[in-house]
C-alpha positions as a LaTeX table, in Angstrom:
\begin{tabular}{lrrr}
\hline
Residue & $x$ (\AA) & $y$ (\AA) & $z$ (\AA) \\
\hline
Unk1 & 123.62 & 32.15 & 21.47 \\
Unk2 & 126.05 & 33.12 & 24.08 \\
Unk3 & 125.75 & 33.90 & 27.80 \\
Unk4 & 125.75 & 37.75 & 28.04 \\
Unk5 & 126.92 & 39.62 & 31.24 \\
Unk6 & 125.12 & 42.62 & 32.49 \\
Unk7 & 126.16 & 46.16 & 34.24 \\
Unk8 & 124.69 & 47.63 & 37.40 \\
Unk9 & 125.54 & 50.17 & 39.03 \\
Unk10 & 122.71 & 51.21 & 41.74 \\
Unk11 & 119.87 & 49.37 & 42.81 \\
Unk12 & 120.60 & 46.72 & 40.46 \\
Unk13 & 124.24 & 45.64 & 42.39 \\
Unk14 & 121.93 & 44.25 & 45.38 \\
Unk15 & 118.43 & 43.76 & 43.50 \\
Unk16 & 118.92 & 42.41 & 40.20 \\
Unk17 & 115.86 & 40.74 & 39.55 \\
Unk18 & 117.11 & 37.97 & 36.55 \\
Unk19 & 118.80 & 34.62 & 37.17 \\
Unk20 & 122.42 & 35.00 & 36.82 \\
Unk21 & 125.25 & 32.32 & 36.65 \\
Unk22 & 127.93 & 34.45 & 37.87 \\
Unk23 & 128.40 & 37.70 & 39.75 \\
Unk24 & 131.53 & 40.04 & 40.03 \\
Unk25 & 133.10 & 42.88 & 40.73 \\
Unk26 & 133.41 & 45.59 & 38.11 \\
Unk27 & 134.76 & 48.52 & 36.47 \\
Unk28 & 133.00 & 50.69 & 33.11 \\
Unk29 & 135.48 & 53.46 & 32.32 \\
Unk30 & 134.54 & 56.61 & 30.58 \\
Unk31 & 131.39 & 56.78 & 32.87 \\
Unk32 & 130.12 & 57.50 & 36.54 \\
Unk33 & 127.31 & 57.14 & 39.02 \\
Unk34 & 125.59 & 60.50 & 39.43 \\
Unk35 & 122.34 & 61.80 & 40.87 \\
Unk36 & 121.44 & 62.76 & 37.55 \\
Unk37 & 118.32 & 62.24 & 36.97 \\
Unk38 & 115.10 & 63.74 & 37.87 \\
Unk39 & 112.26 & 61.28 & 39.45 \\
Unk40 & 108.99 & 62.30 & 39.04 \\
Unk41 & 107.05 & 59.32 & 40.37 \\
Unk42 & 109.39 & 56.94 & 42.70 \\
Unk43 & 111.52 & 60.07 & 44.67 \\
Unk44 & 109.60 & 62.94 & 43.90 \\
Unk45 & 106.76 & 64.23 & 41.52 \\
Unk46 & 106.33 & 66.98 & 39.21 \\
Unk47 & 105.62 & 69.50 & 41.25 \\
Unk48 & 108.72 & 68.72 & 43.78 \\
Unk49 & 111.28 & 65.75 & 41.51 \\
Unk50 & 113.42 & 63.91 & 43.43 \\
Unk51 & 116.92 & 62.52 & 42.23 \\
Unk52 & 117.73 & 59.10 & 41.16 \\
Unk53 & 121.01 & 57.42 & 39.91 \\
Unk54 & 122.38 & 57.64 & 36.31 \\
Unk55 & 125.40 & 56.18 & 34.57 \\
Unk56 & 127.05 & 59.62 & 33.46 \\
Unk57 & 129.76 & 60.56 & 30.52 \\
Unk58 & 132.99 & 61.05 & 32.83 \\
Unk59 & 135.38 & 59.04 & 34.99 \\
Unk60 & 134.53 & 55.47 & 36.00 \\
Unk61 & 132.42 & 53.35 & 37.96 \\
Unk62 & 132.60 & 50.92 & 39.95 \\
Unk63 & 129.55 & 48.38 & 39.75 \\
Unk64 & 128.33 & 44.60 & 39.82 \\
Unk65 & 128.25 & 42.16 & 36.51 \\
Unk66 & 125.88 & 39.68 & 36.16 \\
Unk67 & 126.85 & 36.89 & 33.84 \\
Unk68 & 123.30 & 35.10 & 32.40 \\
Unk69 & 122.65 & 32.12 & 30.66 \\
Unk70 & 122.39 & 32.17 & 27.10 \\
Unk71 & 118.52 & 30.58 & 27.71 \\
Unk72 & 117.74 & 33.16 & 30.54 \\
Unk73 & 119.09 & 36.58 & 27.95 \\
Unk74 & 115.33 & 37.14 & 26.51 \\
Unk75 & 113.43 & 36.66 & 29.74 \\
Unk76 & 116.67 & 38.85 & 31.50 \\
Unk77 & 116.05 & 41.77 & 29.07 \\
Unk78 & 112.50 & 41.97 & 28.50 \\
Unk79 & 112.28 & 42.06 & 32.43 \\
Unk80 & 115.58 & 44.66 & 32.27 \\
Unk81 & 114.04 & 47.47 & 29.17 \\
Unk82 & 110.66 & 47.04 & 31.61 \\
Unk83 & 112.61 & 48.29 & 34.39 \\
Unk84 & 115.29 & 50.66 & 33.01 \\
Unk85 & 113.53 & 51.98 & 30.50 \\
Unk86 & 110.05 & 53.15 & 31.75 \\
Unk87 & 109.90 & 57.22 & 30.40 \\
Unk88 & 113.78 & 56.38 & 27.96 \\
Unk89 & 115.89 & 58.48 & 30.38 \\
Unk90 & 118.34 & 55.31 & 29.97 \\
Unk91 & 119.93 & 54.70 & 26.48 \\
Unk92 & 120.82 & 50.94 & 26.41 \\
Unk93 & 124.11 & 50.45 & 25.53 \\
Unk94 & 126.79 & 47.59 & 25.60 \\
Unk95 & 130.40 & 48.68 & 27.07 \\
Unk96 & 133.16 & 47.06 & 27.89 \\
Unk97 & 134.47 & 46.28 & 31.63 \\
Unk98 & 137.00 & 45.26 & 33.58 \\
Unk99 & 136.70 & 42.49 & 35.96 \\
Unk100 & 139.20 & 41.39 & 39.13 \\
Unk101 & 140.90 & 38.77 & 37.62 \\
Unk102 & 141.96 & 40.62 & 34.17 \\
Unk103 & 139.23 & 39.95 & 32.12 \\
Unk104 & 137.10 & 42.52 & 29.89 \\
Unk105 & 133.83 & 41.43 & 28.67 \\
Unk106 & 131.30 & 43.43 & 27.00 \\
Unk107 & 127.75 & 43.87 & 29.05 \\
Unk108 & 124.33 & 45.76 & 29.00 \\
Unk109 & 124.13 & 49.15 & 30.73 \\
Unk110 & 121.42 & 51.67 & 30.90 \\
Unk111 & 123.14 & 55.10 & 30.32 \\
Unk112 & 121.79 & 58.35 & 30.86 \\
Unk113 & 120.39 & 60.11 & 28.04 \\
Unk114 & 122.11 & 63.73 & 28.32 \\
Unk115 & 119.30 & 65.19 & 25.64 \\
Unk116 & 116.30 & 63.84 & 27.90 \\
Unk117 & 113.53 & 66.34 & 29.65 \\
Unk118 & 114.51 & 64.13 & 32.96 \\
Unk119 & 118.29 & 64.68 & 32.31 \\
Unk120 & 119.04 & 67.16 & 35.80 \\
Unk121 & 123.26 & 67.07 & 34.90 \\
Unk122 & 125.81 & 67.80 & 36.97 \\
Unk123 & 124.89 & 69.16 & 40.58 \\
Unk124 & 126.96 & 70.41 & 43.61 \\
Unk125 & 126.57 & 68.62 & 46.72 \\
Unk126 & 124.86 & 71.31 & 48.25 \\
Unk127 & 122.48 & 71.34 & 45.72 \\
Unk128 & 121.51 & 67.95 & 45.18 \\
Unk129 & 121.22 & 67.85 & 48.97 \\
Unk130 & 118.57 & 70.15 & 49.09 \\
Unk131 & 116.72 & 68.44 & 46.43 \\
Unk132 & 116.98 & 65.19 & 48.17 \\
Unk133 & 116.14 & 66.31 & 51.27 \\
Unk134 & 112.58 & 67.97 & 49.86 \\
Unk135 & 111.66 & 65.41 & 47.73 \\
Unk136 & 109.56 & 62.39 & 48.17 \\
Unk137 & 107.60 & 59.78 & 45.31 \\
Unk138 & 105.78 & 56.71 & 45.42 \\
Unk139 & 108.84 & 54.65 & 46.24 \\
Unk140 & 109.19 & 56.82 & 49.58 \\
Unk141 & 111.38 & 59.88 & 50.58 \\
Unk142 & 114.66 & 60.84 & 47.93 \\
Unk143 & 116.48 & 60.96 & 50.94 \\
Unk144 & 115.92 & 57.18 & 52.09 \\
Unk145 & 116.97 & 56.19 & 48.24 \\
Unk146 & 120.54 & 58.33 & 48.33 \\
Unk147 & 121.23 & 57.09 & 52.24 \\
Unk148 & 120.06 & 53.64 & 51.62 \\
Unk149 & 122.16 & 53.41 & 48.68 \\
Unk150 & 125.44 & 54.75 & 50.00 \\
Unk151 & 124.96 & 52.02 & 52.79 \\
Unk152 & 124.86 & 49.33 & 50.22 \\
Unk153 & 127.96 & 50.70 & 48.10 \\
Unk154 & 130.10 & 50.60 & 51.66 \\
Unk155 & 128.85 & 47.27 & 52.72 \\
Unk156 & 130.52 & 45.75 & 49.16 \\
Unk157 & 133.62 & 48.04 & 49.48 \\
Unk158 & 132.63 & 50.52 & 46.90 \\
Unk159 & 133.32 & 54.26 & 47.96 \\
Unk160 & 131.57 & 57.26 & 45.79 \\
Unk161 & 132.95 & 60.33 & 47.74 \\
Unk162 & 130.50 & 62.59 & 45.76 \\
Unk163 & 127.72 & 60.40 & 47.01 \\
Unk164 & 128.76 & 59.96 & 49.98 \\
Unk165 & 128.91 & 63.93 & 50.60 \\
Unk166 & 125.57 & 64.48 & 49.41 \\
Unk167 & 124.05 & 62.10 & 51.96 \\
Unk168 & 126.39 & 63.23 & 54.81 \\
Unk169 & 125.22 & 67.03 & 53.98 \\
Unk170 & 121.19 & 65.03 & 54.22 \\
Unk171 & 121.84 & 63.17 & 57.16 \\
Unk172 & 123.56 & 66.68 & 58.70 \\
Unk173 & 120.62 & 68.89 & 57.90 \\
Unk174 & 117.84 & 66.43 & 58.96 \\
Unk175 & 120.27 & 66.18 & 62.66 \\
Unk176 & 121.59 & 62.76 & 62.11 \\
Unk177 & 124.43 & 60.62 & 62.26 \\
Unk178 & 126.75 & 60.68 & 59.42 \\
Unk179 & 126.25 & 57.58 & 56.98 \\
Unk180 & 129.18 & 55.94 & 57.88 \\
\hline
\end{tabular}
């Protein structure tokens, strides 16, 4: 059995969870990050979902890879389908990506399942802003996750200018500073 890498593209970049050998920059083409998915329990609840990330058909994304040890890969994905794939909004998948120094490897990614009740598509800023800004879940207040998390993409170079409007628009509306 081989070592196996793994995609992130969220939470995941900066809170993995697994043991990993190796961590890189990287690139999945064909998809994006999107607020795409409604959160009924950690941003938001039925009556008023939040938004949480999704890997999306369209574009690409620029993540994390993990690299794990061949004896780590059961323990790594038993502890991974607990996490990604609590109510099967995420379809796991292996794609290829590009890394900095030329390589492409094949790794793990949770994908958004398009045909899902929890599926919320494609949103205009506006609109996801307002649904951010009204939602809160278990986890704490939608708008904390979509601020929090553009703060982390900047601090490892990575610049999503549709996420990036949708929390300026938040951080406008609630009277704040922009999230630069």
């Amino acid at each position: 059995m081989d070592d196996f890498w793994v995609f992130g593209y969220g939470s995941l970049m900066w809170n993995p969870g697994f043991p990993y050998v190796e961590r890189q920059a990287a690139r999945v083409h064909g998809f994006r990050r999107s607020l795409c998915i409604w959160s009924t329990a950690h941003r938001g609840t039925e009556e008023n979902p939040g938004l949480v990330m999704g890997l999306d058909r369209g574009g690409s994304c620029r993540g994390v890879a993990f690299r794990v040890a061949a004896e780590e890969r059961d323990d790594a994905l038993d502890y991974l389908r607990k996490r990604e794939l609590i109510t099967n909004v995420y379809l796991e998948r292996i794609l290829p990506i590009g890394l900095p120094d030329g390589r492409r490897v094949k790794a793990v990614a949770y994908v958004v399942d398009r045909n899902h009740v929890q599926y919320a598509g494609s949103l205009d800023v506006e609109e996801a802003a307002k649904i951010v800004l009204r939602s809160h879940g278990q986890s704490g207040p939608n708008d904390a996750y979509v601020i929090n998390t553009v703060a982390h993409l900047k601090k490892m170079g990575i610049r999503d200018l549709w996420l990036e409007a949708v929390a300026d628009a938040v951080s406008k509306a609630e009277g704040r500073q922009s999230a630069d």
